[in-house]
C-alpha positions as CSV (number, residue, x, y, z in Angstrom):
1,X,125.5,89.8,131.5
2,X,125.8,90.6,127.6
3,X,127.8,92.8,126.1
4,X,127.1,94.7,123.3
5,X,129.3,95.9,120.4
6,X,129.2,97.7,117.1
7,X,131.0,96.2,114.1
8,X,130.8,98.4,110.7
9,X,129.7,96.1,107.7
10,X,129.8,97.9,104.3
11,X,126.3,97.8,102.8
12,X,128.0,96.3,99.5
13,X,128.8,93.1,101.1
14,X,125.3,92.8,102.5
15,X,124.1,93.4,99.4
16,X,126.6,91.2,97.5
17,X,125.3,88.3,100.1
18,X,122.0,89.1,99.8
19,X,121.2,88.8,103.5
20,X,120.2,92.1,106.0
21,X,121.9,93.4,108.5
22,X,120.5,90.7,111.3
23,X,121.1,87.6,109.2
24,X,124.7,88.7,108.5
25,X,125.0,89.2,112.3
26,X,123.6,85.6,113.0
27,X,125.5,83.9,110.6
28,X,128.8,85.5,112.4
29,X,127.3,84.3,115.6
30,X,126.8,80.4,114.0
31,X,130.2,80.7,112.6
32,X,132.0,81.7,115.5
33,X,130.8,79.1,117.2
34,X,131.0,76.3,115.3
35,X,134.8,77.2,115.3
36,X,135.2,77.6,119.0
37,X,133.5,74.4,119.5
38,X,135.8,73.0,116.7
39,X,138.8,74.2,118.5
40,X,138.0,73.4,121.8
41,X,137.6,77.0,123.2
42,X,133.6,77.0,124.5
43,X,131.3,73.5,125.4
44,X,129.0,72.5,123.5
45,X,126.3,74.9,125.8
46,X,128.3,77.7,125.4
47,X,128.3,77.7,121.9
48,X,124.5,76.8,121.6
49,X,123.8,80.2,123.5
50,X,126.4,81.9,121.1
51,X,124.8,80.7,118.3
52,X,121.5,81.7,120.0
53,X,120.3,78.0,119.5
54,X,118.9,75.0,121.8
55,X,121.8,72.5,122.2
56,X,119.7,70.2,119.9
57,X,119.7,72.3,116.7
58,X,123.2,73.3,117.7
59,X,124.3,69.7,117.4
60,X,122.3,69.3,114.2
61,X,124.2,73.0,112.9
62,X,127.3,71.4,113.7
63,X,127.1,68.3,110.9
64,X,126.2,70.7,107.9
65,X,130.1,71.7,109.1
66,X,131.1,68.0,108.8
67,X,131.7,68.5,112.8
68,X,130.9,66.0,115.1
69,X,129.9,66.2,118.7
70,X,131.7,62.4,119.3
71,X,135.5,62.8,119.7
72,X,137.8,60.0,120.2
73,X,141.5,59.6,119.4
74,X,141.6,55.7,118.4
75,X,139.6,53.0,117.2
76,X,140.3,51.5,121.1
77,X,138.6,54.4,122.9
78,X,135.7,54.1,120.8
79,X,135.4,50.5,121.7
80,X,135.7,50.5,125.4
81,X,133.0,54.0,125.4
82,X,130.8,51.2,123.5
83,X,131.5,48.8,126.1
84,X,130.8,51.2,128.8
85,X,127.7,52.6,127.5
């Protein structure tokens, strides 16, 4: 199920961005979703669909963002995910 909404963009910030009305719109979709994935709020998946991207170029999105799909508290954890891989 999708849902579809309206959002009102005035044409002098497209303009000022240089970017039409779909790129703005896919760039709100990219950004939202690095920052839900960021905080936590959607899996990596999720936010791949958001972001209407395959989870491989998600991932790759994710780094220009200095965001990492790894995520460990302590040198220690780390280590022993190593040691169990």
């Amino acid at each position: 199920m999708k849902i579809t909404g309206k959002i009102e963009i005035p044409e002098e910030i497209l303009l000022s961005l240089k970017k039409s009305e779909d790129e703005f719109i896919t760039e709100l979709k990219r950004t939202a979703a690095v920052r839900y994935y960021k905080e936590q709020k959607l899996s990596l998946g999720q936010c791949a669909i958001l972001a209407k991207m395959s989870e491989e170029e998600f991932i790759k999105y994710l780094s220009s963002f200095d965001a990492s799909i790894f995520s460990f508290d302590n040198k220690e954890e780390l280590l022993e995910d190593i040691k169990n891989a």
